[in-house]
N, C-alpha and C positions, 0 to 999 in steps of 0.2 A: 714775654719771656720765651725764648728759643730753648732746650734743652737738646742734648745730644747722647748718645750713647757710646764711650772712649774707654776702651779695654776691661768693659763689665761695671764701670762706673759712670751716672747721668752727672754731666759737667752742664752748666749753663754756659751758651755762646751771646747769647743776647738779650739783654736785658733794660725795657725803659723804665723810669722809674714814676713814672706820672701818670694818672688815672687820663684814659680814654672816653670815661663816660662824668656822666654827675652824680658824684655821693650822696645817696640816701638822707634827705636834712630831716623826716618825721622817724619818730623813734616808733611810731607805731606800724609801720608797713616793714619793720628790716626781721619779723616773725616771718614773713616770708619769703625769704631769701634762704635757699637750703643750708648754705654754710650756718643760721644761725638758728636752725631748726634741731628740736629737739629740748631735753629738760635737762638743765646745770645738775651734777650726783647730789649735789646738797640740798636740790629741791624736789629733786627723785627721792631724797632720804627722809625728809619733811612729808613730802604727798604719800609713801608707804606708810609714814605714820598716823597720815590724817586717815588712810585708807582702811589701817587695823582698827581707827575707832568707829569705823562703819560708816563715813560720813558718805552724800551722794558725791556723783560728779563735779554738779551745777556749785555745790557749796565752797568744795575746795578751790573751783575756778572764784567763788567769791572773795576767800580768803587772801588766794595768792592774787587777786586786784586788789585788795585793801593791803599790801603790803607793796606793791608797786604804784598804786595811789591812784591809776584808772586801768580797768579789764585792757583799755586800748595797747596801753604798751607790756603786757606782760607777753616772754618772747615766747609760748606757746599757745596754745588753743584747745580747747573742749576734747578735743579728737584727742591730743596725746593723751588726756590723763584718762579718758577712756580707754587708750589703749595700754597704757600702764596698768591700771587696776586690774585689766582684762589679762594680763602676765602675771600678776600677783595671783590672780585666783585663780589660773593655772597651775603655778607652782603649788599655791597651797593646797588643792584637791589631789596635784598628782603624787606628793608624799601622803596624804590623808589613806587617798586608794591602796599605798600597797600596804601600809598598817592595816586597814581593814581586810586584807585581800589575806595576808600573811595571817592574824585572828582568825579569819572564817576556816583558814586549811588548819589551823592546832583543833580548832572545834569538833572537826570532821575524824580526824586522826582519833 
């Protein structure tokens, strides 16, 4: 695909419509392909909830394999939900801090 720039708006000038290469035939290697990288919100919504009930990493990656039916094709990896939880308990420490922070100045007062 060609794109162009025509009076502040991108027109496409050319376009083929047939793959160049060979489509992906395992479902298990298209986790890394960046376009497919990352967690669905609904399973972002599900692993914050697996994560308020304290479960490890290792485990939730277990669960969400038994619900994909093998760890091979679920479209993320260990690393995301590490890093998800690692934003969750960000978030949750940094409203935790200024409650405590805002409590400690009435104490002082």
């Amino acid at each position: 695909m060609v794109v162009k720039l025509v009076d502040g708006r991108w027109e496409v000038v050319y376009y083929v419509g047939e793959h160049n290469h060979k489509l992906v035939d395992k479902p298990s290697l298209k986790k890394y392909l960046r376009s497919h990288q990352g967690i669905p919100p609904e399973e972002r919504a599900f692993l914050t909830h697996l994560h308020n009930c304290n479960l490890t990493t290792g485990r939730m990656m277990h669960i969400m394999s038994d619900f994909y039916g093998t760890e091979l094709i679920v479209p993320y990896g260990t690393k995301h939900i590490t890093n998800l939880k690692t934003m969750l308990n960000k978030d949750a420490t940094k409203e935790g801090d200024m409650i405590e922070t805002v409590a400690y100045f009435k104490d002082q007062q």
